[in-house]
matplotlib code that plots the C-alpha trace (Angstrom):
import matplotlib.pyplot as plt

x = [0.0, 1.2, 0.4, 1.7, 1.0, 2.6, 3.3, 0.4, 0.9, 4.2, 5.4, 9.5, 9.8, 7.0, 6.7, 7.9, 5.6, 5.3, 5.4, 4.4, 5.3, 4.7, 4.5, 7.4, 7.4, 9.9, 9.8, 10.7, 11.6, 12.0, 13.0, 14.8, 14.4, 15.7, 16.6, 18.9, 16.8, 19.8, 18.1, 20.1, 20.2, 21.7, 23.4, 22.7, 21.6, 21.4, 18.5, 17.7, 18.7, 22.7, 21.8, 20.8, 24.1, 24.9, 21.1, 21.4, 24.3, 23.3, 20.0, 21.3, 21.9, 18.7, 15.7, 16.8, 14.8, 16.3, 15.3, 14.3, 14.4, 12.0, 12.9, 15.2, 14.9, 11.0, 9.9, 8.2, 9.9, 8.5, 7.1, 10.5, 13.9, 14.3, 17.3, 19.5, 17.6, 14.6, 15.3, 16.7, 13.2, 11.5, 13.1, 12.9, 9.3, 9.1, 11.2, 8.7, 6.2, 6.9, 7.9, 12.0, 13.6, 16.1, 13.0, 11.8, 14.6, 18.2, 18.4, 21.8, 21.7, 23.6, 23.7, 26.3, 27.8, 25.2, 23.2, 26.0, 24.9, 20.9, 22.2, 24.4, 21.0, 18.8, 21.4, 21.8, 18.6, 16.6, 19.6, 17.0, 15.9, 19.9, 21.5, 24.1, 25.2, 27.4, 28.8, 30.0, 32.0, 31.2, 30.1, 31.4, 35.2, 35.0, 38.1, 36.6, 33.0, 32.2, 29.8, 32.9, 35.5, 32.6, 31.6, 35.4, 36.3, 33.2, 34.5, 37.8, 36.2, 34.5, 37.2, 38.0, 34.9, 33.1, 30.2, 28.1, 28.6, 28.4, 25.1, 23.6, 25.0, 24.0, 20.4, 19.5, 21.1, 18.3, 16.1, 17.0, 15.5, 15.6, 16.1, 19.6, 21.4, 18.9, 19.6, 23.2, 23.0, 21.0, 23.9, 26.5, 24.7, 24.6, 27.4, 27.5, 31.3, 28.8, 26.6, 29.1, 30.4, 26.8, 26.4, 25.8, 25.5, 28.6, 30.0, 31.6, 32.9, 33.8, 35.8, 37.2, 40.9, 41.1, 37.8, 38.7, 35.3, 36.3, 39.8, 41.5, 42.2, 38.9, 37.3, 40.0, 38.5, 35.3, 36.1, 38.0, 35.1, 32.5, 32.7, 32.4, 33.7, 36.2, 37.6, 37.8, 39.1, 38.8, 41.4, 40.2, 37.8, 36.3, 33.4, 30.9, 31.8, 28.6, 27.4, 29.9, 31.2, 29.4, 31.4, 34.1, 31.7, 29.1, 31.5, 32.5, 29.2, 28.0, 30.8, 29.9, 26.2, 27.5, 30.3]
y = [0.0, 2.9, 6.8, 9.9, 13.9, 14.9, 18.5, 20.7, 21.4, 22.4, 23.7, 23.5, 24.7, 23.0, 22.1, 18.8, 15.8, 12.2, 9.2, 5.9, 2.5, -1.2, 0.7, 3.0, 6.6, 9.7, 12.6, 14.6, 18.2, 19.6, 22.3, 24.0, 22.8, 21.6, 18.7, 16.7, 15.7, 15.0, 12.5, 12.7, 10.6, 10.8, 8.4, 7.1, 9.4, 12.3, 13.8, 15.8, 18.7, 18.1, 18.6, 22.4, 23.9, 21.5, 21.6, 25.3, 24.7, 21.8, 23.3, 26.1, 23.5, 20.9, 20.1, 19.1, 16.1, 15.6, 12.5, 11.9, 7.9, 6.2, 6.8, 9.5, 13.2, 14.1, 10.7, 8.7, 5.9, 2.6, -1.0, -2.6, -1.0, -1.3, -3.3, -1.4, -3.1, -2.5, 1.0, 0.5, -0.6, 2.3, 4.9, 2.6, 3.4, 6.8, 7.4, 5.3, 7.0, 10.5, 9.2, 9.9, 7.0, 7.0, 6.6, 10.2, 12.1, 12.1, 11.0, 11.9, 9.3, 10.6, 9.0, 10.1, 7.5, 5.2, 6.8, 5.3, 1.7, 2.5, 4.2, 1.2, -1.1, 1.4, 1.5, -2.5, -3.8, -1.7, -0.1, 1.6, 4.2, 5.5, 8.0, 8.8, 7.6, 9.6, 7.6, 10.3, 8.9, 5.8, 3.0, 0.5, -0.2, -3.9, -3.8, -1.6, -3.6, -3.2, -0.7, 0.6, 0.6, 2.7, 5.1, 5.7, 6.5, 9.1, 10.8, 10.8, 12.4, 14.8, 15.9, 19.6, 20.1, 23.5, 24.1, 23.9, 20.3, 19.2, 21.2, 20.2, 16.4, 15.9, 17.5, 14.8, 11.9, 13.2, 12.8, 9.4, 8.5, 5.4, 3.0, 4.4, 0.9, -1.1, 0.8, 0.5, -3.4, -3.1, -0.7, -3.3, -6.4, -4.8, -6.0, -3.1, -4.8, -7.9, -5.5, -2.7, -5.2, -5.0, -1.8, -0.5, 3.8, 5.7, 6.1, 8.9, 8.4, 11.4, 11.4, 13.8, 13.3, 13.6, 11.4, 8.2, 7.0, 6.0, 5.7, 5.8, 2.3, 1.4, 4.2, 3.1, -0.6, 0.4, 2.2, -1.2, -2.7, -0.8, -1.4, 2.8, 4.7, 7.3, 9.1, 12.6, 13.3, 17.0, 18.4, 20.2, 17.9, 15.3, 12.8, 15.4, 17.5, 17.8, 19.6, 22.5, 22.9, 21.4, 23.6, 21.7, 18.7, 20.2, 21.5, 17.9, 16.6, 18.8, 18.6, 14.6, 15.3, 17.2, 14.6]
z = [0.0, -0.9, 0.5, -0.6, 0.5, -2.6, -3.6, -5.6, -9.2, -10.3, -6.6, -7.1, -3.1, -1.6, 2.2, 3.3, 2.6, 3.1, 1.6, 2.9, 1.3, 3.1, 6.5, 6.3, 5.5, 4.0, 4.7, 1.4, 0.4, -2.8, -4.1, -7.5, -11.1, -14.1, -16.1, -13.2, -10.1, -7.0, -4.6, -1.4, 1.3, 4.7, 7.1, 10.4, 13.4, 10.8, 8.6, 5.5, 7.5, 7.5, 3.4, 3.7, 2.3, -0.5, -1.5, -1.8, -4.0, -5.9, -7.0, -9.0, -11.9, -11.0, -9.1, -5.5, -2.9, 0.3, 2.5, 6.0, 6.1, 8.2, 12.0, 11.5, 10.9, 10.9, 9.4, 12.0, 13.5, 11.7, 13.9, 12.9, 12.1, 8.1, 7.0, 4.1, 1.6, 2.8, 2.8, -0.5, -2.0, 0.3, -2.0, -4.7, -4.6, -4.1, -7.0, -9.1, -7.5, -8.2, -12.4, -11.6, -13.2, -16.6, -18.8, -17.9, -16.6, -14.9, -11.2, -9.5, -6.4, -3.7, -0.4, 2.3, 5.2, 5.7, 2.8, 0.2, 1.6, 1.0, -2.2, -3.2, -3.0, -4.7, -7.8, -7.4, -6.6, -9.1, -11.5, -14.0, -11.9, -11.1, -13.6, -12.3, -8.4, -5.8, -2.9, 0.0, 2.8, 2.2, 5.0, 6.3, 6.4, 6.1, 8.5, 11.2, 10.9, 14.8, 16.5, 19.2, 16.3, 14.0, 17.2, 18.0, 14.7, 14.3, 17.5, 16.2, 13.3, 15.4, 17.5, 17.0, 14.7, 14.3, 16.9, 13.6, 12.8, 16.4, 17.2, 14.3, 14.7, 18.0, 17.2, 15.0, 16.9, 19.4, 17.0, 16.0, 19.1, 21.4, 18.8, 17.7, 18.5, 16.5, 13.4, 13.7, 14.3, 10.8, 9.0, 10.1, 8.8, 5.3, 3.8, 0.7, -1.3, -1.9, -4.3, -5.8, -8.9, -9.9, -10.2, -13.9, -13.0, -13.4, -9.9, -8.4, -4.4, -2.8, 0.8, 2.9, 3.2, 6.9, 7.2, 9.5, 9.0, 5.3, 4.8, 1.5, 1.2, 1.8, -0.4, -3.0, -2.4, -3.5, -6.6, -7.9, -7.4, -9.0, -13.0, -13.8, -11.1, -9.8, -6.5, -5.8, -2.1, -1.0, 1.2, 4.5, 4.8, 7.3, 7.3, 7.9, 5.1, 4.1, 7.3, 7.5, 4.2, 0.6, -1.8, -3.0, -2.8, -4.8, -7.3, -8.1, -8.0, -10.5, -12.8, -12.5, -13.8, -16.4, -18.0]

ax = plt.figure().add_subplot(projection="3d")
ax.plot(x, y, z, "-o")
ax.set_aspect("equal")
plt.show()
């Protein structure tokens, strides 16, 4: 069964809706236009929120729809936690729903930390609905694949961060709510090098070179894998570069859209 509150008429900066699929729900916000629709997605304890700077950027060159994914953000949290493919097929659907696939337009898939594992099944599991996919920071180290080794390195990531990132951080852990160690449980189970050799969309993985979350070996790991990809790592940058500064990142990404 499916549910949507979907935006009236051509609104390109329409409130925040829902959408409700098998008994989860997004949370979605447009906004911009053009011929390139970037579908981001965020990682775990975050929201669409932590996208507000790099949507501003991104939609000067196409329609921008941010994500809250079920239990995090405003989205309400669902009966059961949603493994990463179930999440996968959740966006799947709204996608389908709302006519974005390569038939009818260009769809920039962008997930970030644990996003890139949800984005990684969306472009696997149901590859003609992904243009183009952007992997940011991507989850999980396959030699770090532990809850304490994946919370120490986020702190080490942390450490020294600007009050920005840590205010706006720690508000949506809040909001992630009580059920914060189920949904890492489900992040670690996905096991995202079994899928990326079947990805078809030409791949771009972005990482912060100081990022510990997602070393270079690792990111360097995935690109090998991925039949079509490439790396860009931006200096002066972190895991959560897409909190504090989406410049550089934004840069890249549309230069990507545009190849």
């Amino acid at each position: 069964m499916v549910t949507a509150e979907l935006p009236d008429g051509d609104s390109r900066d329409a409130a925040p809706y829902t959408f409700t699929h098998d008994g989860s729900t997004l949370v979605v916000e447009e906004q911009g236009e053009g011929p390139v629709a970037y579908v981001l997605v965020h990682g775990i304890g975050m929201g669409r929120s932590v996208f507000a700077d790099l949507a501003v950027r991104l939609r000067e060159s196409g329609q921008v729809i941010a994500l809250d994914l079920p239990g995090y953000g405003e989205a309400p949290e669902p009966p059961r936690t949603p493994t990463i493919e179930r999440m996968a097929d959740l966006v799947a659907a709204f996608l389908r729903h709302r006519g974005l696939d390569r038939a009818h337009g260009r769809v920039v898939l962008l997930g970030h930390s644990m996003g890139s594992q949800v984005a990684t099944e969306v472009a696997t599991r149901h590859p003609m609905l992904v243009w183009r996919l952007v992997l940011c920071a991507p989850t999980i180290n396959i030699a770090e694949r532990s809850a304490v080794r994946q919370l120490g390195r986020l702190a080490q990531d942390l450490w020294g961060e600007s009050p920005i990132v840590l205010v706006r951080g720690a508000r949506e852990y809040l909001r992630a709510g009580p059920n914060l160690r189920r949904k890492m449980r489900a992040m670690l189970a996905h096991r995202p090098e079994e899928s990326y050799s079947r990805i078809v969309a030409p791949t771009l993985v972005i990482r912060g070179e100081g990022d510990p979350v997602s070393p270079h070996d690792w990111c360097r790991f995935v690109v090998e894998e991925i039949p079509d990809a490439h790396l860009v790592e931006l200096s002066g940058h972190g895991h959560e570069t897409m909190i504090k500064d989406a410049a550089a990142a934004a840069a890249r990404i549309v230069a990507f859209a545009r190849a």
